[in-house]
C-alpha positions, 0 to 999 in steps of 0.5 A, spaced: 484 788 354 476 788 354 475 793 347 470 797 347 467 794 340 464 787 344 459 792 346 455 794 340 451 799 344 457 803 346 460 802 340 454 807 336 453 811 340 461 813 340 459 814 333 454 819 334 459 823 338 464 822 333 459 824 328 457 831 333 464 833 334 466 833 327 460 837 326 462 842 332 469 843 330 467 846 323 463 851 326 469 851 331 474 853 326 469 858 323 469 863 328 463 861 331 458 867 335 453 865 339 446 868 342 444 868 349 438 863 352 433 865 358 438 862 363 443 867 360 448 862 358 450 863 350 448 857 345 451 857 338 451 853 331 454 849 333 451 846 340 444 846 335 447 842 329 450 837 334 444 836 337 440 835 332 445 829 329 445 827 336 438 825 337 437 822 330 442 818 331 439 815 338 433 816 335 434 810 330 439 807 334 434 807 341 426 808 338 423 806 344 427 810 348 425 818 350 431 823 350 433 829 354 437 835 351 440 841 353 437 845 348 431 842 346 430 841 354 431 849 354 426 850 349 422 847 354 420 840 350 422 835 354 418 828 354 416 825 359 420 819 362 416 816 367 416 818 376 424 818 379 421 811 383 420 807 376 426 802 376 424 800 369 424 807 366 430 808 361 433 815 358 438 819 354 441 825 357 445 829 352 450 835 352 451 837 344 456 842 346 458 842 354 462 848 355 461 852 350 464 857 354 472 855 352 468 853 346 468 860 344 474 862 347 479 858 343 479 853 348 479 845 347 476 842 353 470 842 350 465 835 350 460 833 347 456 828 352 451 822 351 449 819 358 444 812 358 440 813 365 436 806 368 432 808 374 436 814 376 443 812 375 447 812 369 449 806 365 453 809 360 456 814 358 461 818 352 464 823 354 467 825 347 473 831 347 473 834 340 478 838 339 483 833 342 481 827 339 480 824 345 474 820 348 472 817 354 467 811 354 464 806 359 458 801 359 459 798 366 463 797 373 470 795 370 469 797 362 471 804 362 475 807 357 480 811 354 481 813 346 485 817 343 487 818 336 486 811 334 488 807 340 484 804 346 485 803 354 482 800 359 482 806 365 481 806 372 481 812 377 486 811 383 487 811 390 489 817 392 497 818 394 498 819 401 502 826 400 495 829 397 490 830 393 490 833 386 483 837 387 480 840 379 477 845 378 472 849 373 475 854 368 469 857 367 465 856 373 465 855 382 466 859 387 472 860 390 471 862 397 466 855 398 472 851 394 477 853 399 472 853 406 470 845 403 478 844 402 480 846 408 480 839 411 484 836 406 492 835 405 491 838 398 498 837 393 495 841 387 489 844 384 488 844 377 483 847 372 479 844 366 473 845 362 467 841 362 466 835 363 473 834 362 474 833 369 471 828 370 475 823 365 480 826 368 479 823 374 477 816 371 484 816 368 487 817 374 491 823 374 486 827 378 483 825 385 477 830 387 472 834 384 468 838 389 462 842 385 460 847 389 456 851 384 450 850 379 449 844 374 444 840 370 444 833 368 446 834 361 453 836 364 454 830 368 451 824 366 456 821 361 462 823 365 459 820 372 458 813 368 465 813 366 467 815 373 463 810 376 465 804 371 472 806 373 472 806 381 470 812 382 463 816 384 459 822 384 456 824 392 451 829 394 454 833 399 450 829 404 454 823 401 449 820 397 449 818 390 448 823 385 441 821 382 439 823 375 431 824 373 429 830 377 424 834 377 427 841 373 434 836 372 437 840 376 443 837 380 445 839 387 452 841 389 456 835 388 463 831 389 466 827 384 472 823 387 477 817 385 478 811 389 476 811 396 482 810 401 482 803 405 480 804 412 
């Protein structure tokens, strides 16, 4: 098995997002209360403190390379990172805290997520599970990874079976009546929910196919997983099956569709 430590970059950067998940759960377990931002979506402590480990900890690790995070994007200081027709540009998107919503409830799918973006597509991603202990990881096409409380193994999303897909879908949000309307054409098996940025390691590891987002999102929100779903066979599609691209104006995202392995046709 290729491990993740052939890959130092990788490796810290895991560091980083270990380091930010123990700092999350000591506010996790302490009752954690939280504000209201502009958008109206609640920010706490621990989202703060996460952050700020975080982007010291890229800051050192990657000086040259600008960073881009929710809660310093928010408080509108961004850096510039160059024109989304630049091939060359390079830089971080990070979620200290992604979905602080179960985070508040008591809920454990909760991620901490940590996304290096060349030109506009993500070449590695840490998709950090505190409070399960788990983390998923990938620096390129065949090298993404699942750890879990010490042990590690290569993932690769899967095929669907030919009985149906297992569709995921948010907890927190989505509109049910555009899930149902895009899913009519589909022979679906299950639908399942999950938090955050969970679901897109779930569709690395292959226990889930299909993930239509059909609601708003950020790049923060999706970068890292994206990284990892793409490294294990999978991907990210606009709804006019494009390639989601990261890097846009306002790093909002349009409606997307994550899935595993395509069908042979």
């Amino acid at each position: 098995m290729i491990k993740i430590a052939e890959s130092d970059l990788l490796a810290a950067v895991m560091a980083i997002a270990h380091k930010a998940g123990e700092a999350i759960m000591v506010h996790y377990h302490d009752m954690p209360k939280a504000r209201l931002k502009a958008d109206s979506s609640p920010v706490t402590a621990a989202d703060e403190e996460a952050e700020s480990i975080i982007v010291e900890g890229l800051s050192r690790l990657t000086p040259d390379i600008p960073i881009i995070s929710e809660e310093a994007a928010a408080a509108g200081a961004a850096p510039a990172i160059g024109a989304p027709s630049d091939r060359s540009r390079r830089f971080w998107l990070v979620d200290p805290l992604d979905g602080t919503k179960e985070f508040l409830t008591g809920s454990d799918e909760f991620t901490v997520n940590i996304a290096l973006i060349e030109g506009d597509r993500p070449v590695l991603g840490v998709l950090h599970v505190p409070a399960l202990g788990t983390t998923y990881a990938a620096d390129g096409p065949g090298r993404a990874f699942h750890w879990h409380k010490g042990e590690e193994r290569a993932i690769s999303a899967r095929v669907p079976p030919p009985d149906g897909v297992i569709v995921l879908s948010s907890r927190s949000h989505g509109d049910s009546e555009a899930l149902n309307m895009y899913l009519a054409d589909h022979e679906v098996l299950d639908r399942r929910i999950a938090g955050s940025a969970l679901k897109f390691g779930l569709l690395a590891e292959g226990v889930a196919d299909l993930y239509p987002r059909l609601g708003r999102t950020m790049e923060w929100d999706t970068a890292a997983g994206h990284a990892v779903l793409a490294a294990a066979g999978g991907g990210v599609s606009t709804l006019d099956e494009r390639e989601l691209a990261y890097g846009k104006p306002g790093f909002e995202n349009p409606h997307f569709i994550a899935r595993g392995r395509p069908r042979a046709t």
